[in-house]
N, C-alpha and C positions, 0 to 999 in steps of 0.2 A: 225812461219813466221810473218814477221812486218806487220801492216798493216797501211797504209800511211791514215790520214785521210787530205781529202781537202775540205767538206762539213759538216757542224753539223746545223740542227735544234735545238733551244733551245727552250723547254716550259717551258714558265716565264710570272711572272707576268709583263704585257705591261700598267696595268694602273696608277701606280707608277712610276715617272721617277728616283725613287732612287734605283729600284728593282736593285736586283745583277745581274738580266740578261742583262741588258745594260751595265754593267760594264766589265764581261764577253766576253760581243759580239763582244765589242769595241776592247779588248785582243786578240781577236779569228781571228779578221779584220786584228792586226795589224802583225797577223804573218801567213798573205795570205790565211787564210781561209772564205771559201764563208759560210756567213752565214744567216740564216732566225729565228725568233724569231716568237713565236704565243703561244697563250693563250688561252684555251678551254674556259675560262668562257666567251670570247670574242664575240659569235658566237652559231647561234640557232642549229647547229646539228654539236655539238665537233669533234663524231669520223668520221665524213665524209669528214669533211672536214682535219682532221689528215692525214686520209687514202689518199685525193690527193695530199696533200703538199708528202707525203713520196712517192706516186709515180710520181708527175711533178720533184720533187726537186732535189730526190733521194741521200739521204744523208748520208754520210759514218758514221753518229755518232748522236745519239737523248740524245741531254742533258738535263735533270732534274733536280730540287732543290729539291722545293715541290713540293704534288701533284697537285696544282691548276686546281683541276676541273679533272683531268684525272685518268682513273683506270687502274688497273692492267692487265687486259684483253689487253688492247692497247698494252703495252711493249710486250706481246708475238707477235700479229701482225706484229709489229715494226721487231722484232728480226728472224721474218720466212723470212721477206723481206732481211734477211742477213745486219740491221742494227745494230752498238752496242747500247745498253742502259748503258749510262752514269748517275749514281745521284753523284751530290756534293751537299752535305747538309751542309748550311749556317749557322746552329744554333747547339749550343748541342744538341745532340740525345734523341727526345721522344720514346723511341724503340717499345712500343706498335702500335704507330701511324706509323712509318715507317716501323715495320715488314715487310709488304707486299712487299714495294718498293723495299728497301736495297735487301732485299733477291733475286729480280727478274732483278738487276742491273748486269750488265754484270763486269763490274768494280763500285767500291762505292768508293766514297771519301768521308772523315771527317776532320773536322776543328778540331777535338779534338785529338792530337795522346794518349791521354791515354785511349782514346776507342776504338784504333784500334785492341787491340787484344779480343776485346769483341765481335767487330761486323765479326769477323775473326771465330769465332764461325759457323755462319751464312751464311757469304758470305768470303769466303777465298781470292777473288781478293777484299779486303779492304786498302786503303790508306789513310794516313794523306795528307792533301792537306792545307793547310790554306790560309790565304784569303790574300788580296793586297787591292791594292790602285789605281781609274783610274785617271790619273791628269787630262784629257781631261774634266772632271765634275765639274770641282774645279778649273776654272780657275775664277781669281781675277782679274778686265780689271780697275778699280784706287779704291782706300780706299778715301773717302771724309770725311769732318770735323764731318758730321752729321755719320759716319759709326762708326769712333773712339768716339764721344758720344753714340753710341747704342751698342757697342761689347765690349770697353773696361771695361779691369776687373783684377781685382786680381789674383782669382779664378771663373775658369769657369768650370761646369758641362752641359755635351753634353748626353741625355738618359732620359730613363723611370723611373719614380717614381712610378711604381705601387704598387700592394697589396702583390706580390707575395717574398718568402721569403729571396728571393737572392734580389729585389726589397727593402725591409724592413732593410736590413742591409745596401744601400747603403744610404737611409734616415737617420741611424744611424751616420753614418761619414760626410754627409754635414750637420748634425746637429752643429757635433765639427768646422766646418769651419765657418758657419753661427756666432757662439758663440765668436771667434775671431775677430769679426767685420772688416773685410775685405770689399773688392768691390768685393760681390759675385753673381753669375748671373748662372742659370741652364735655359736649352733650352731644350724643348722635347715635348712630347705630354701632353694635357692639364690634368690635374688631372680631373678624376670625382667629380660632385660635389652629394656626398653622407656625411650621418650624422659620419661615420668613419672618413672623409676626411677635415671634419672642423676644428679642430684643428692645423690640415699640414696646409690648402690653409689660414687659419686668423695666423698663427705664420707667425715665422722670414724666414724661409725656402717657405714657399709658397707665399711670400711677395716677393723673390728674384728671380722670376721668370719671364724669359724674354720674352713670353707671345707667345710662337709659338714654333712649330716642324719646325728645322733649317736643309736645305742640301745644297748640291752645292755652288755657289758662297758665300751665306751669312755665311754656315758652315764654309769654309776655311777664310773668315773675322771672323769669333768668334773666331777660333783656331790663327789667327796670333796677333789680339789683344789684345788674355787673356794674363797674363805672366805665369799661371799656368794652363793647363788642365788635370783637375784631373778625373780620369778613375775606373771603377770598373768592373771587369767581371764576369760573372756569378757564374761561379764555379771555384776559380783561383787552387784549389787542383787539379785539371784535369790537367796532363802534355800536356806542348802546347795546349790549348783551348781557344788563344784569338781570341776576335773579331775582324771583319775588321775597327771598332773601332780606336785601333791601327794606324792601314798602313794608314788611309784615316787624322787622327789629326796628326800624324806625319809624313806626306807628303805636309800638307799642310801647314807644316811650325811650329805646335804647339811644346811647351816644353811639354813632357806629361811625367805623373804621374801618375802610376796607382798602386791596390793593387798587390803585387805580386802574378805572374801565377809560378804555378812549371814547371820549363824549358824554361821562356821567354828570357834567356840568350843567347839561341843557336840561337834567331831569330834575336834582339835588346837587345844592353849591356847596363843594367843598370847602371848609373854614368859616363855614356860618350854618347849614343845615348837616353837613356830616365831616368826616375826615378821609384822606385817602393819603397813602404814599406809595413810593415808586421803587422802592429795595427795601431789605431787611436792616439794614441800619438804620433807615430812616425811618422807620416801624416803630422800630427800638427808642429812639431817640424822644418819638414822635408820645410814645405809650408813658416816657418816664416827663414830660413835659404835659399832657395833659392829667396825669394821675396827683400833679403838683398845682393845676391849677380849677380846682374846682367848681370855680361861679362861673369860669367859661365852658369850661366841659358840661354843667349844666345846662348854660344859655345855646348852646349849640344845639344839644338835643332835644330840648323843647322846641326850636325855630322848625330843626325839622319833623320831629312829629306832627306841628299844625301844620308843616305844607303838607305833608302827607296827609293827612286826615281831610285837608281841602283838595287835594289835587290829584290825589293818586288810590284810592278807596276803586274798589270792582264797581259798583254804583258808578261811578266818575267814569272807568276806565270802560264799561258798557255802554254806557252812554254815547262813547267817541267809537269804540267798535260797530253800535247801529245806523252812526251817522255814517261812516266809512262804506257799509252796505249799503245803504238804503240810495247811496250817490251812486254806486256800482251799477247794484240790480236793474 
């Protein structure tokens, strides 16, 4: 039997205004559902105040990402109250760290679909879900003179330059972009500054750094005045496992460019709504070939921004997440 949901609780991170649970909620709003959003780390006794939200609120669906603060005792509460436990996880799968949760998820969603028959293992109501784009965050109200002196660019890089190894290959390839002396410019969080990291922050590459973690309105100003936004995803082997990365630079209008993901096809067509290539030469090749040719690097990014804004919007992608429930429940 279906079951109708018209109320979701979402426990999300509330002290980040870029957390994906407003992005969500926004989605959840736009397609009539009453929604409330709360954060255990928020609040001096979590499950007390859980336990009245789910009995003032009483809500046909308790959404999760991560665990932020909440244990796995609560979901059983949750679900004696005859609520579902919903997690969509945002990120590729740590699976030690999520063991607990996935497993005790009524329904599980992944952003990765070449995990889905792993975590199907485990929790047999597993699905690919992947992520959107909310324009409501991203809206752009005029670009001024001083916006196109701070955003414009060549090549623009949107992300993390950490330590870690998926991290380290993508310092590998804005090394080759850096090396073509472009107008190149990366926005993200600040490098540590550690004796490893001196190298990076005094070279060409940590030099071209636009000196902040970029969202919302100034995000969608980077991405409309780079002419290349070049992208890297964590694990692009993993079928379908891009980030909302993706929906959010090419929604907001960017031409993007990313390493190829196995199966980004069936989402965004490479050569008519984005670009992808397969090594750093072909990147290279790829960046001084479309920096040359402007009315296509234009018409690319427009194609896909409209399929984005038709096809991939949280609204859209909520929509297909309640149908996917409501067949389950």
């Amino acid at each position: 039997m279906e079951k109708r949901i018209k109320k979701v609780l979402i426990l999300t991170d509330i002290s980040n205004p870029w957390s994906i649970g407003h992005y969500i909620g926004s989605g959840l709003q736009k397609n009539d559902i009453d929604v409330k959003s709360y954060d255990p780390r928020s609040v001096n006794s979590p499950y007390s105040v859980l336990m009245s939200l789910l009995d003032d609120f009483k809500p046909d669906m308790l959404l999760y990402f991560k665990d932020y603060g909440m244990k796995v005792e609560w979901l059983h509460e949750a679900k004696k109250k005859g609520i579902l436990a919903v997690q969509w996880y945002p990120d590729l799968a740590i699976y030690k760290r999520l063991h607990p949760y996935f497993r005790e998820a009524d329904i599980f969603f992944t952003v990765a679909d070449g995990l889905v028959d792993e975590f199907r293992k485990l929790n047999s109501n597993t699905f690919w879900l992947t992520q959107a784009f909310e324009p409501s965050f991203f809206h752009v109200k005029n670009i001024s003179p001083a916006d196109i002196k701070t955003y414009s660019a060549d090549v623009t890089f949107v992300g993390t330059l950490g330590s870690k190894q998926y991290y380290l290959r993508r310092r590998e390839y804005l090394s080759r972009v850096v090396k073509e002396r472009l107008k190149f410019t990366w926005w993200g969080p600040r490098l540590p500054r550690k004796i490893s990291t001196i190298p990076l922050l005094l070279g060409r590459l940590g030099r071209a750094y636009g000196g902040r973690f970029v969202w919302g309105e100034e995000y969608a100003k980077v991405a409309q005045l780079s002419k290349i936004f070049l992208a890297f995803d964590a694990l692009p082997d993993i079928r379908k496992s891009m980030s909302a990365r993706m929906y959010t630079a090419v929604g907001c209008g960017a031409f993007y460019m990313c390493e190829h993901v196995n199966g980004i096809e069936d989402v965004l067509v490479p050569g008519k709504e984005i670009v992808t290539f397969h090594s750093g030469e072909e990147m290279v090749d790829m960046i001084r070939y479309y920096l040359g040719n402007d009315d296509l690097r234009m018409k690319i990014g427009e194609a896909g921004r409209k399929r984005v804004l038709q096809e991939h919007t949280y609204e859209v992608r909520v929509r297909q997440m309640l149908r996917m429930i409501e067949d389950v429940a």
